[in-house]
C-alpha positions in Angstrom: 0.0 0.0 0.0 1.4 3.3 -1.2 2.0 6.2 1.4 -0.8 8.3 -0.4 -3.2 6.2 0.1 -2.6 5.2 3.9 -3.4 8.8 4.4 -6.3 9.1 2.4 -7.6 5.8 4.1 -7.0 7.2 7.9 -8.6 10.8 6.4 -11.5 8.7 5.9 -11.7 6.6 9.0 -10.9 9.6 11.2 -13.8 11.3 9.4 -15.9 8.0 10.0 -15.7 8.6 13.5 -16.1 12.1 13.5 -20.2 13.0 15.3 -21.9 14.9 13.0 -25.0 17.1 14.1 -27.4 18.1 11.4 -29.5 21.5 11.5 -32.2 22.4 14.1 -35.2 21.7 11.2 -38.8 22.4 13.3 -41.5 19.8 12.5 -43.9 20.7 10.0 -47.2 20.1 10.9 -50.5 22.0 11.0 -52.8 22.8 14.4 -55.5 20.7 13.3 -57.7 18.7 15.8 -58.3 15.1 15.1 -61.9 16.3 13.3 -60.3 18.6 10.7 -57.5 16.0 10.0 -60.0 13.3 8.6 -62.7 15.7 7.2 -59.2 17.4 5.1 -57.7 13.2 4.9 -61.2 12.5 3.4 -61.2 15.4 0.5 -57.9 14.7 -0.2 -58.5 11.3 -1.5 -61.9 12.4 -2.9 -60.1 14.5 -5.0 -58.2 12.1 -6.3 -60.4 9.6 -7.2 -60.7 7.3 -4.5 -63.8 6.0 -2.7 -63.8 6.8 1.3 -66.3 5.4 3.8 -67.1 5.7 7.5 -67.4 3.0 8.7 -67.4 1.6 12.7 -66.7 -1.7 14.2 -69.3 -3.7 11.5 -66.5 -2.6 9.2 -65.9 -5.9 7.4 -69.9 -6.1 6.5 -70.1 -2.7 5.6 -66.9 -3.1 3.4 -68.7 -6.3 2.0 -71.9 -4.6 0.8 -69.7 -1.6 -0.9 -67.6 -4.8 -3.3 -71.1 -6.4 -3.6 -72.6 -3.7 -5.4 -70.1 -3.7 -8.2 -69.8 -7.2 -8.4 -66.5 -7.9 -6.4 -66.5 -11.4 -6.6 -63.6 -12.2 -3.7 -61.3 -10.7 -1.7 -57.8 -11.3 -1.3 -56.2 -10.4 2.4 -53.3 -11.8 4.5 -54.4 -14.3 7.2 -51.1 -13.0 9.6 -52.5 -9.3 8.8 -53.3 -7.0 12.0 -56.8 -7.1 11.3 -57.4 -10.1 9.7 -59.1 -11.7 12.8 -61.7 -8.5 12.5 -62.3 -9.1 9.2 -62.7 -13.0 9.1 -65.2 -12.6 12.1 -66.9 -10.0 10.9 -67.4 -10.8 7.1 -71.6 -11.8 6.3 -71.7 -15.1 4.6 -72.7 -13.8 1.1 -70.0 -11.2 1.0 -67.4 -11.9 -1.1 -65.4 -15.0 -0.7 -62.4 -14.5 1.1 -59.1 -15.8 -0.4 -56.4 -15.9 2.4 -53.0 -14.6 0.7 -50.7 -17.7 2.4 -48.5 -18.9 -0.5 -45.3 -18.0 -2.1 -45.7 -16.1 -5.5 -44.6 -19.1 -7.1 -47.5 -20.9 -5.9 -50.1 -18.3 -6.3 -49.4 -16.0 -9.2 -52.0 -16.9 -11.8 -55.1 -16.4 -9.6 -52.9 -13.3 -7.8 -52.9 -11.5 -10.6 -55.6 -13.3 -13.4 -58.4 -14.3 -10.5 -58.2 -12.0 -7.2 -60.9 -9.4 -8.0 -60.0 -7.4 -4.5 -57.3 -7.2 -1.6 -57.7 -5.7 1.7 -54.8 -4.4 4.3 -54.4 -2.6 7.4 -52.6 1.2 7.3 -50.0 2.4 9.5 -51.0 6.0 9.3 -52.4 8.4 7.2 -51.4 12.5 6.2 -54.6 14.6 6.2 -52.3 17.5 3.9 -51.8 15.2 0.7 -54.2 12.4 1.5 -51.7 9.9 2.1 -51.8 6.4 3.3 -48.7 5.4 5.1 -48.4 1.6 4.7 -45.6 -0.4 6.4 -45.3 -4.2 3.7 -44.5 -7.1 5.2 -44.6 -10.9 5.5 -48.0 -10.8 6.4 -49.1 -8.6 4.2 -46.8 -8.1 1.3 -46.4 -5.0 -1.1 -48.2 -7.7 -3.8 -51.6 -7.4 -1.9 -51.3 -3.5 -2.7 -50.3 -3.4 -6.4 -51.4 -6.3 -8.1 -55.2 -6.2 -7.8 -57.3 -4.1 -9.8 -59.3 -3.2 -6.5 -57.1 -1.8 -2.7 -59.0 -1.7 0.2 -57.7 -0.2 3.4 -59.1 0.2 6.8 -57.1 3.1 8.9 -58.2 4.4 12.3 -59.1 8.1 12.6 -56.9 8.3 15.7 -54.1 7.5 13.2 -54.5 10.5 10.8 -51.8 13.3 10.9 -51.6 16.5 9.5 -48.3 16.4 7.8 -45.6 13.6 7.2 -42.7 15.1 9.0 -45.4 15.3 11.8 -46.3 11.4 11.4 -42.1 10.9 11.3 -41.7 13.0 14.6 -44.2 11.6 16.8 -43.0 8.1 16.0 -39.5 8.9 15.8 -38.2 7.7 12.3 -34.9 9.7 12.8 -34.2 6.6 15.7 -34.8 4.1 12.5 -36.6 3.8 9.6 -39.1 0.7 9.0 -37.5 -1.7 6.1 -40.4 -0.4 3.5 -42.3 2.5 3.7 -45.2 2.9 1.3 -47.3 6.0 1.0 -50.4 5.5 -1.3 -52.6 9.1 -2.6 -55.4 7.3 -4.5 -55.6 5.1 -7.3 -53.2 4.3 -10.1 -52.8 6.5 -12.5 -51.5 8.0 -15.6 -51.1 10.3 -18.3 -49.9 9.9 -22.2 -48.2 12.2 -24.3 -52.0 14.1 -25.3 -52.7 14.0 -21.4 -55.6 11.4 -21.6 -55.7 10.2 -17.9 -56.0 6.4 -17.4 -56.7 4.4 -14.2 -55.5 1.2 -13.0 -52.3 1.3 -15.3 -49.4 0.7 -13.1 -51.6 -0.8 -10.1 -55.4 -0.7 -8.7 -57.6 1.3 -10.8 -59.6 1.9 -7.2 -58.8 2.7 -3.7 -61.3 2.2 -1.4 -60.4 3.6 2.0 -62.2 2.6 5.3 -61.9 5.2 8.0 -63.1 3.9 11.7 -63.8 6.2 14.3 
């Protein structure tokens, strides 16, 4: 090893160690009470598109009779899944079947993404500003039940709805450690062409249905 490039390497490892402080940033957030949040959370995703009820703890029936009137024939969700015990428990028996999401995508990927008319998962958060859902993929329910069908349904508690994201990353304290996949949803899938014809369901669900429980 050359003499050059000992010093560069201690340069580096002295700078390694070296504690860096960032700048004093103040959260951003908004002095809105937990009504405001969801009525703004709700218009937000209005705007866009995407279908919002309110709905309380008969959720899972009331989420059945809003697939049954367009002819959602199942639903897809992740037996493992937060609130999958709610939603087995609660689901009428001529809702829409329920398909529990339990095999590797190597078993499952032609009714995945040829037969699953719906798929339902649970939301970390949501951000009242854009309309966001903050969804946190995992085993139990992967990024697949989010993307691949044509139909995303997510229930999110009202107690769970910020005003801004930074606010959402304060109060949980992200700057300790961010979760492995963070996935923030504002409505359906979408997109433009060159002529800006707008087209739904293109790169993912062509509808968002969004349950918020008081």
């Amino acid at each position: 090893m050359t003499e050059s490039r000992t010093r560069i390497l201690d340069r580096l490892r002295q700078s390694g160690r070296a504690k860096k402080t960032g700048p004093e940033i103040g959260v951003r957030t908004f002095d809105w009470d937990r009504t405001e949040c969801v009525d703004r959370f709700e218009r937000q995703l209005q705007a866009v598109r995407a279908e919002v009820l309110r709905v309380d703890q008969r959720w899972p029936e009331q989420l059945a009779d809003h697939l049954g009137e367009s002819g959602v024939k199942n639903l897809r969700f992740g037996p493992e899944g937060r609130l999958a015990k709610e939603l087995v428990a609660g689901w009428p028996a001529n809702g829409p079947e329920l398909v529990r999401h339990s095999q590797p995508i190597e078993d499952c990927r032609k009714t995945l993404f040829a037969e699953t008319d719906a798929a339902f998962t649970s939301a970390r958060a949501g951000i009242a500003e854009t309309g966001s859902l903050v969804l946190w993929p995992d085993s139990a329910e992967p990024r697949l039940l989010s993307l691949v069908p044509p139909i995303h349904c997510v229930l999110i508690e009202a107690d769970r709805i910020r005003s801004t994201l930074h606010g959402l990353m304060a109060d949980e304290g992200w700057s300790n450690g961010l979760p492995a996949n963070v996935l923030l949803i504002s409505g359906p899938s979408k997109s433009a062409d060159i002529e800006q014809t707008l087209a739904y369901g293109v790169h993912g669900p062509a509808r968002l249905v969004v349950m918020i429980r008081s």
